[in-house]
C-alpha positions as CSV (number, residue, x, y, z in Angstrom):
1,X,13.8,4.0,-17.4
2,X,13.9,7.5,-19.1
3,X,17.2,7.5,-21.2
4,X,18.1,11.3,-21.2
5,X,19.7,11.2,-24.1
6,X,17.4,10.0,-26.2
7,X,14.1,10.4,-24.6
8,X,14.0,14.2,-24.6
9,X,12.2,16.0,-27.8
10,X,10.9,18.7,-28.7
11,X,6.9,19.1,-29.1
12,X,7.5,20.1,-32.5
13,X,9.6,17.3,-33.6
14,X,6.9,14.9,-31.9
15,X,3.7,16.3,-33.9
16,X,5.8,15.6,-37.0
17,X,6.9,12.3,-36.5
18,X,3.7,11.5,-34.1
19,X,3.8,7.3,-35.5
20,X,7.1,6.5,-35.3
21,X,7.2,8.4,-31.7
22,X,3.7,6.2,-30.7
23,X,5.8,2.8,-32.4
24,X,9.2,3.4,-30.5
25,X,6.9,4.3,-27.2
26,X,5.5,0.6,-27.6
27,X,8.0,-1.3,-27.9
28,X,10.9,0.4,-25.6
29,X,8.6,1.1,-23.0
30,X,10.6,4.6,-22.2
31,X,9.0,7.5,-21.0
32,X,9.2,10.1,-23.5
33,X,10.0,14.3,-22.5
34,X,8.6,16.7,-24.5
35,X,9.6,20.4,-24.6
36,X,8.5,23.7,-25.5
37,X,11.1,26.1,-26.1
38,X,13.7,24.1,-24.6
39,X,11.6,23.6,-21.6
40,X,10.4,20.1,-20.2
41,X,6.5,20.6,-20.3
42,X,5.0,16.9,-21.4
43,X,5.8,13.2,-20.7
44,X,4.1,10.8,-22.3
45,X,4.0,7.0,-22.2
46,X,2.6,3.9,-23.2
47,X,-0.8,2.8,-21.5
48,X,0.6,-0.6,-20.2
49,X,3.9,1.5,-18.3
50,X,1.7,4.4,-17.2
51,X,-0.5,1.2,-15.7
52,X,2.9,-0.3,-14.3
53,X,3.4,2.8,-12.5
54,X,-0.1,3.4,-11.6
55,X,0.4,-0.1,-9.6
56,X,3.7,0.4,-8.1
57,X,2.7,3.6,-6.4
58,X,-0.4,2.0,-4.8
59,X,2.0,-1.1,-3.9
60,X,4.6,1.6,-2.2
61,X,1.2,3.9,-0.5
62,X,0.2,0.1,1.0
63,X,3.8,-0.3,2.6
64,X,4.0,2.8,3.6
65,X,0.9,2.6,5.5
66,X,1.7,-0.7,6.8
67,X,5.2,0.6,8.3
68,X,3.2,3.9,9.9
69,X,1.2,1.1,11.5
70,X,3.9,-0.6,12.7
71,X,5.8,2.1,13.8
72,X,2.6,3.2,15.7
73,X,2.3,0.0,17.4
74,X,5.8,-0.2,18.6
75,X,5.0,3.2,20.2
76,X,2.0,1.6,22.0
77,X,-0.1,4.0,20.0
78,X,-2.3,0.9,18.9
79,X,-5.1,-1.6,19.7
80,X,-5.0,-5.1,19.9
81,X,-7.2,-6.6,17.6
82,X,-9.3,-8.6,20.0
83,X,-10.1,-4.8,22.0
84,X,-10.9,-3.8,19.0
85,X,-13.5,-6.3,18.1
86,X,-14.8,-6.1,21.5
87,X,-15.3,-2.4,21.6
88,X,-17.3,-3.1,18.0
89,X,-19.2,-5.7,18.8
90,X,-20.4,-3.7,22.3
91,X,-21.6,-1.2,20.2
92,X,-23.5,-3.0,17.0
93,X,-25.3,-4.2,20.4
94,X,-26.2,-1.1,21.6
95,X,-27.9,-0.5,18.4
């Protein structure tokens, strides 16, 4: 979790201490804020967070789609699986 008051520096201050940055990235796993002229520009992170991340949005896309689905077939804007099929299979036949 970004801490905001320690994980917000300046580009400047980040190209001179770039390894002790890269080191402190690694082992707290904090996102880190860069700014230009006192203005949020950059946020950098270690690969194995940004990979986290990466997952947990898929994971929260999948159950979002999943609940749209739901919510769709509780508004009897669905198929049932078996019509589905049916409707499928009827056409691979017809080809």
């Amino acid at each position: 979790m970004l801490d905001l008051t320690k994980d917000i520096r300046s580009l400047t201050e980040f190209k001179r201490n770039t390894s002790e940055f890269v080191e402190n990235l690694k082992q707290t796993k904090h996102p880190l804020v860069l700014t230009v002229n006192g203005k949020a520009e950059l946020v950098i992170q270690d690969a194995q967070s940004y990979q986290e991340l990466l997952e947990a949005a898929e994971l929260l896309e999948t159950i979002k789609g999943i609940k749209r689905g739901i919510d769709q077939m509780n508004q009897g804007q669905g198929k049932k699986a078996e019509d589905f099929f049916a409707e499928m299979f009827e056409k691979l036949d017809k080809v």
